[in-house]
Steps between C-alpha positions, in 0.01 A plus 500: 500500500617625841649848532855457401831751584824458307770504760845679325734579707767605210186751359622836480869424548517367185398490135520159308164300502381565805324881445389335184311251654413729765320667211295218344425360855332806544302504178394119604383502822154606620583518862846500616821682560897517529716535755828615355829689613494862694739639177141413261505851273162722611403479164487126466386473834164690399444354168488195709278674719239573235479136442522327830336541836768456703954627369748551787850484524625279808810381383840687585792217351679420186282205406797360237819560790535181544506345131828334382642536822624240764408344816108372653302673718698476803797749289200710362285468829433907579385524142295194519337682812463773328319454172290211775378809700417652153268254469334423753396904509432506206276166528329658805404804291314273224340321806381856627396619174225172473435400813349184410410223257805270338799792331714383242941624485666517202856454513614483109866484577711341780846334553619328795546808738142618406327171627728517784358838634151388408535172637584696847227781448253266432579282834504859690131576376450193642040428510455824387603412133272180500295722218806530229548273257924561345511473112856481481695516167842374438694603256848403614680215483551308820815336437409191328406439172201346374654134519581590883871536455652760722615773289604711806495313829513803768220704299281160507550449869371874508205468269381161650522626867292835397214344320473169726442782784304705256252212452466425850374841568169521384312457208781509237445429126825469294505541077836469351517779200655188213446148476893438601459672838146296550743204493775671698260596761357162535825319552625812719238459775417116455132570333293197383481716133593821357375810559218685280616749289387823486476711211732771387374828691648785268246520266086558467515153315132563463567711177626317209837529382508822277830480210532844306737437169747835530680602156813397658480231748599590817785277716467583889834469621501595840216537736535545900719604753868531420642143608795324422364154500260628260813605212434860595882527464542326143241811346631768329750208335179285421314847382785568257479187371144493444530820327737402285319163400170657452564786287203699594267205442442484849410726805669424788324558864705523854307606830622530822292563818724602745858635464654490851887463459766718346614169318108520373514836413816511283349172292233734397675738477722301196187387383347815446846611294427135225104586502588923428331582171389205393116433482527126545564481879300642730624485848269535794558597872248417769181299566254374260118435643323187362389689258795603379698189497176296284587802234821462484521084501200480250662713272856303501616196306787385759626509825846411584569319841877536485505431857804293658454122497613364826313807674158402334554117493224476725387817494127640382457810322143691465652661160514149335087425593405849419732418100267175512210665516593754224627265309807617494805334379817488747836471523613242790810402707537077424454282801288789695154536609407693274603244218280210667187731584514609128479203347211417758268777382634407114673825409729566207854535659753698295895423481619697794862540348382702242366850401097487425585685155648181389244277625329561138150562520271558828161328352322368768528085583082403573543393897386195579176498771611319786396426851821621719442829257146518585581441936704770445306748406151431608381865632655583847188605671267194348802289703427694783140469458491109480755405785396291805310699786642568829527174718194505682688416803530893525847468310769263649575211230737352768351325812642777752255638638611419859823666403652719758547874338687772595205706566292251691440560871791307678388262783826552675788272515816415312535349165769235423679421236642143520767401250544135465810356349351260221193477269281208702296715756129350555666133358676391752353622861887615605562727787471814258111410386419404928679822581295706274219337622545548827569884446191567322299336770604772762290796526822811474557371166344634206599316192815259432630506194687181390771551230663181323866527370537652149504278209528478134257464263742272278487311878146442514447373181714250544322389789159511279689261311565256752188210459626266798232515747737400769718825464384857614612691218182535344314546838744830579422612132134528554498642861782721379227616238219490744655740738578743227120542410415508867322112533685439783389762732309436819347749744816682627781305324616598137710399255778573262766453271757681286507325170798601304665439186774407624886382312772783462244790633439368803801300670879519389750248465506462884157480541444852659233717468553753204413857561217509239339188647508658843297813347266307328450250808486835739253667227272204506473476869435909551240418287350213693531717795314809382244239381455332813533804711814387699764757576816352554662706752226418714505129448662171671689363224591095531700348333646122401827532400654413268387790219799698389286729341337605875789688657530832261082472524531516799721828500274643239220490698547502875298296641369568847562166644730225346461130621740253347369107568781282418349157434758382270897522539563447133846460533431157688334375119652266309737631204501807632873647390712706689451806334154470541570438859662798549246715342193332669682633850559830404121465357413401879693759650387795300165409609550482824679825519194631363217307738265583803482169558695152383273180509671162466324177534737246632822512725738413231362790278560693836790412560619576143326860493690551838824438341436770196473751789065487556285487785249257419212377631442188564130427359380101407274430231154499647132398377166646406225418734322204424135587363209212573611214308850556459708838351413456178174255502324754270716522195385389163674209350325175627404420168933455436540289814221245373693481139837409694348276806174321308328278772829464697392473848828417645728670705695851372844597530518840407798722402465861407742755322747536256692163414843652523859316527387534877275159452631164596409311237639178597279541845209517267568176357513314816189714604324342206612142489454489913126662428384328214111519560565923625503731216764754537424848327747744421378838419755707328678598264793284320637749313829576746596098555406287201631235699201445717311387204652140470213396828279543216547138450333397812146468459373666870696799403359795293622833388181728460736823458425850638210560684447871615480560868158602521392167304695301800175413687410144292838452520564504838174383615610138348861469657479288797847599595715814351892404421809693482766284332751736522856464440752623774722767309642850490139582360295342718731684765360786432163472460185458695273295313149713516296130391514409881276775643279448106457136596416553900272750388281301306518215768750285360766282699843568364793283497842717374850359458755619786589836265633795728115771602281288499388416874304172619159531653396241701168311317504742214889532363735252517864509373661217393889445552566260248326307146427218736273735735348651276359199333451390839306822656296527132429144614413564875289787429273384203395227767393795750219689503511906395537705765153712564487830309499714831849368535606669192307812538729546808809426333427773243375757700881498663663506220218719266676815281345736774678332802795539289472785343296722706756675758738563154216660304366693829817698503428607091150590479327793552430568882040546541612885539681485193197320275262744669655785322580283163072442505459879592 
């Protein structure tokens, strides 16, 4: 087994179970050590010392600050950095200490906030901690319960968010501390199964269970630290009751092991008054070793759990697995935890609602042998022994090893973080994927960073749900999930998305933004910074409206440079109420007020922008360079075009994009009955306009659904012309349709209705004024042949993302002198 150092942040700061596994650890391990906190006694500290080659105390925070309390990461984000610096120091020391060969961390307790600083420590170390392999243990529940239902939907968000970034960072093993949060942890984070289980760690489970029969059986009534969820209150009632019941038949135990409140002090203080000259309860103040505590539990009969119900629902407690092994018998709030893991390991549970002295006779009930019993407890350290080695790949279980990191010698240039307005980035080819693109491919930018609009988990399962191949739904599902575990990145260009839990905690009843939504949604993108080594007041931030969430991100964290790219007036959509209206312009305008620069791509969008008070610029959809053989030639889906086109050798019509109300259907008919022997091909989704599903019933017309931008190539390399039926409307008004410069790209003729931005090209792009010339130009140029490719080539060049874009972007980036010093 590889060297291995328990990592404790809370050691030394407090008592509870983590010196007393500090202590066993110790006695386990050959070669090893702990990191713990800088308030670690001298005296513990060296009997550590004795045992272990390597006990230092890096850690300067109250490990448990955060528990019970509100908010994500964002609202707790200078103790998040914190306890994260903690960390990584203290993993730098263990790295120090063995210089090389594979090094095991041991992490035996962490909630939400703890995985959040180690997600971000671990991302920091960056190569250096290739060598570590986490052993994270979770004993907390995440929110859900073990059927997935969200028992708290804000702590969720939290827990989910922490440990999908905690997983991402390295080699990361996860073991759930009960067989409910092995469930809850697999529905939490979307895992195929549950986790392992690892066994209880507060006991040498390697020595067999040793019961010593006292005269008078003793009933341990309290043990720990004075808590109220715990029924530290309800005592000297519950003592005199006890007493009172047993009539000196029994000897009653209470131990506390830390006192810190006047409100403490003064329930001793009236327990100590009941317990004064009697020799039946014994009342102890302070910390028990291992040794102590096997002494005292082997030589009781019960254990009373009086704790509060809705507090320990879902709550674990070391105190019950340490009365399993001793065979204890306990006392139980119904409905809890500790009710359900009882039963589990097949203990005797005693009425709660009454004193043991009535309870008759203690004699012992035979246990029943079973297998969650013996996964339990199977010895700590033969767990440790037989766990999976190190990933050979020198430690990262996640594909990142291209990864920017904080650490990592910049190569100058500014990062950019482009927000686009809905969930279909990489599916579509809009202006948002090109643009992206385009900035990537110039040499001043380092790394852009492509963030979908939040959505809801409830949201994308129902479009997992959806089985209609010609609807996206289940398309965005699976490059939503794709971009969350990194599949979609290429060279400079990443991806992500905020998956939430959405209802009540994220939106109100208008729709707006909640505050706790905004922290968690600001929480998980500090995060994705620090991980991908952006710093955001030295970033171009772009954004698509509309996202009402991006305006108080925005204030939070100051971006350098703003660039708002209006591509949509969604006031001009159909439905749209006036309310909705209203709020979309003051939407516009706030952004605005906030940009560097305002990018629109059409004149009526212009004009509309210049009416809310902006200064737009005026900047048309463009095109990517052609490659040899067309944009897209390369991409991988040939084998679909041959399932939908088998031995047709005929000519292609070819439309591309989403089949929105914007379609004229009834142009599509004619299309087809005037072009009976052309098969017409309409790539795209149905799922916005139904309606365009009745020209299913002519046989040249098919439906093969969504096909993702980069699997265009087949595709396009059959249309003999490219169509835009398009519908003149207060839609089409304001749009530019982006499918003209796709289509001219790939060297295909287009013919387009006579919709408002779209401009004719002599040879390549005609617009038609009416149905009649349409069918008529479809007609004239079928008959003609294709233009040569050269003619194209020159056509995109003019009208390419970087004759477009260039002079907007120039003013942005970084100036040579400027990414000089960002290398240096």
């Amino acid at each position: 087994m590889p060297p291995i150092v328990l990592v404790d942040p809370a050691l030394g700061r407090t008592g509870a179970h983590n010196r007393g596994f500090a202590e066993l650890f110790a006695s386990w391990i050959q070669v090893g050590g702990i990191l713990a906190n800088v308030r670690m006694e001298e005296a513990l500290r060296s009997s550590l010392g004795r045992q272990l080659a390597l006990v230092e105390a890096r850690f300067d925070v109250d490990f448990y600050a955060l528990a019970g309390k509100q908010g994500g990461v964002a609202h707790h984000w200078d103790w998040v950095f914190g306890l994260s610096l903690g960390y990584r120091q203290a993993l730098e020391v263990a790295l120090e200490r063995w210089p090389s060969g594979p090094l095991r961390i041991l992490y035996h307790t962490l909630s939400w906030e703890h995985a959040a600083a180690l997600s971000l420590a671990l991302h920091a170390l960056g190569p250096r901690g290739d060598r570590l392999q986490h052993i994270a243990l979770l004993m907390y529940s995440p929110g859900v319960d073990c059927e997935g239902r969200s028992l708290d939907a804000g702590k969720a968000m939290n827990f989910r968010l922490a440990f999908d970034a905690l997983r991402g960072a390295g080699d990361v093993r996860l073991y759930a501390s009960c067989g409910e949060y092995s469930e809850a942890y697999r529905h939490l984070l979307g895992l195929p199964s549950p986790l392992d289980i690892h066994p209880c760690f507060l006991g040498n489970w390697d020595l067999p269970s040793a019961r010593v029969r006292n005269a008078r059986e003793r009933v341990i009534l309290y043990l720990g630290e004075v808590k109220q969820d715990k029924g530290a209150l309800e005592l000297p009632d519950r003592l005199r009751r006890e007493l009172a019941a047993s009539r000196g038949k029994r000897q009653f135990l209470l131990q506390f092991s830390s006192v810190r409140t006047d409100a403490a002090r003064q329930l001793l203080s009236e327990l100590h008054d009941i317990a004064r000259g009697r020799d039946d309860v014994r009342i102890h103040e302070g910390f028990w070793s291992d040794e102590q505590l096997v002494e005292v539990l082997s030589g009781s009969g019960v254990l009373r759990l009086d704790y509060d119900a809705p507090a320990y629902a879902h709550k674990t407690s070391g105190l019950l697995w340490l009365a399993a092994w001793h065979r204890l018998d306990v006392t139980v709030p119904a409905g809890s935890w500790l009710e359900r893991e009882a039963l589990r390991l097949g203990m005797n549970i005693l009425p709660s609602d009454a004193p043991i002295g009535e309870a008759g006779d203690l004699a012992r009930v035979p246990r029943v042998p079973n297998a969650y019993f013996a996964r339990i407890f199977t010895p700590f350290r033969s767990w440790l022994e037989a766990l999976p080695a190190p990933a050979s790949r020198g430690g990262r279980a996640s594909d990142t090893s291209d990864f920017p990191r904080i650490d990592d010698a910049r190569d100058g240039g500014m990062d950019v973080v482009l927000f686009w307005k809905q969930n279909d980035s990489t599916v579509y080819g809009r202006r948002n994927d090109m643009v992206a693109k385009y900035l990537a491919s110039r040499p001043d930018v380092r790394t852009v960073l492509v963030v979908d609009a939040p959505i809801s988990e409830a949201r994308l399962e129902s479009f997992d749900r959806v089985s209609d191949p010609s609807r996206h739904d289940r398309l965005i599902a699976e490059r939503t999930r794709a971009k969350q575990e990194s599949r979609l990145d290429r060279g400079k260009i990443r991806h992500a998305v905020f998956v939430h839990e959405g209802g009540e905690y994220a939106f109100d009843e208008q729709d707006r933004p909640r505050a706790a939504f905004l922290d968690a949604y600001e929480g998980f993108l500090r995060a994705l910074f620090l991980r991908s080594g952006i710093d955001p007041a030295n970033s171009l931030f772009w954004v698509y409206p509309r996202n009402f969430s991006i305006e108080p991100l925005i204030d939070r964290f100051h971006p350098r440079h703003l660039v708002v790219d209006v591509v949509d007036d969604h006031r001009a959509w159909p439905g749209v109420e006036p309310a909705e209206k209203h709020r979309l312009a003051r939407h516009y305008q706030g952004l605005m007020k906030r940009a560097d620069r305002v990018l629109v791509n059409c004149e009526s969008v212009l004009q509309a922008m210049e009416e809310l008070g902006g200064t737009p610029r005026l900047v048309p959809n463009g095109c990517d360079m052609p490659l040899p053989g067309g944009l897209l030639a390369h991409a991988p889906a040939a084998g679909t075009t041959g399932r939908v086109l088998p031995d047709f050798d005929g000519q292609v019509l070819g439309y591309v994009g989403n089949l929105e109300s914007k379609i004229d259907v009834d142009l599509l008919d004619r299309l087809a009955h005037r072009f009976p022997r052309c098969r017409i091909v309409l790539v795209g989704s149905t799922h916005a306009n139904p309606d365009v599903l009745r020209l299913s019933r002519h046989s040249n017309i098919v439906f093969p659904g969504v096909v993702p931008y980069d699997e265009l190539g087949p595709w396009l390399a059959r249309m003999d012309l490219g169509i835009i039926p398009h519908l003149r409307s207060e839609l089409t008004r304001h749009m530019n349709p982006l499918k003209a410069f796709v289509y001219l790209a790939n060297g295909v003729p287009v013919v387009s209705t006579d919709v408002p931005n779209v401009e004719p090209i002599p040879g390549l792009l005609a617009v038609a004024s009416d149905t009649q010339a349409f069918l008529e130009t479809v007609e004239q140029w079928l008959e003609r042949p294709r233009p040569p490719r050269s003619r194209f080539t020159a056509v995109a060049a003019r009208v390419s993302w970087e004759a477009r874009l260039g002079g907007v972007v120039d003013g942005l980036a970084p100036s040579d002198r400027r990414m000089e010093e960002a290398a240096r």
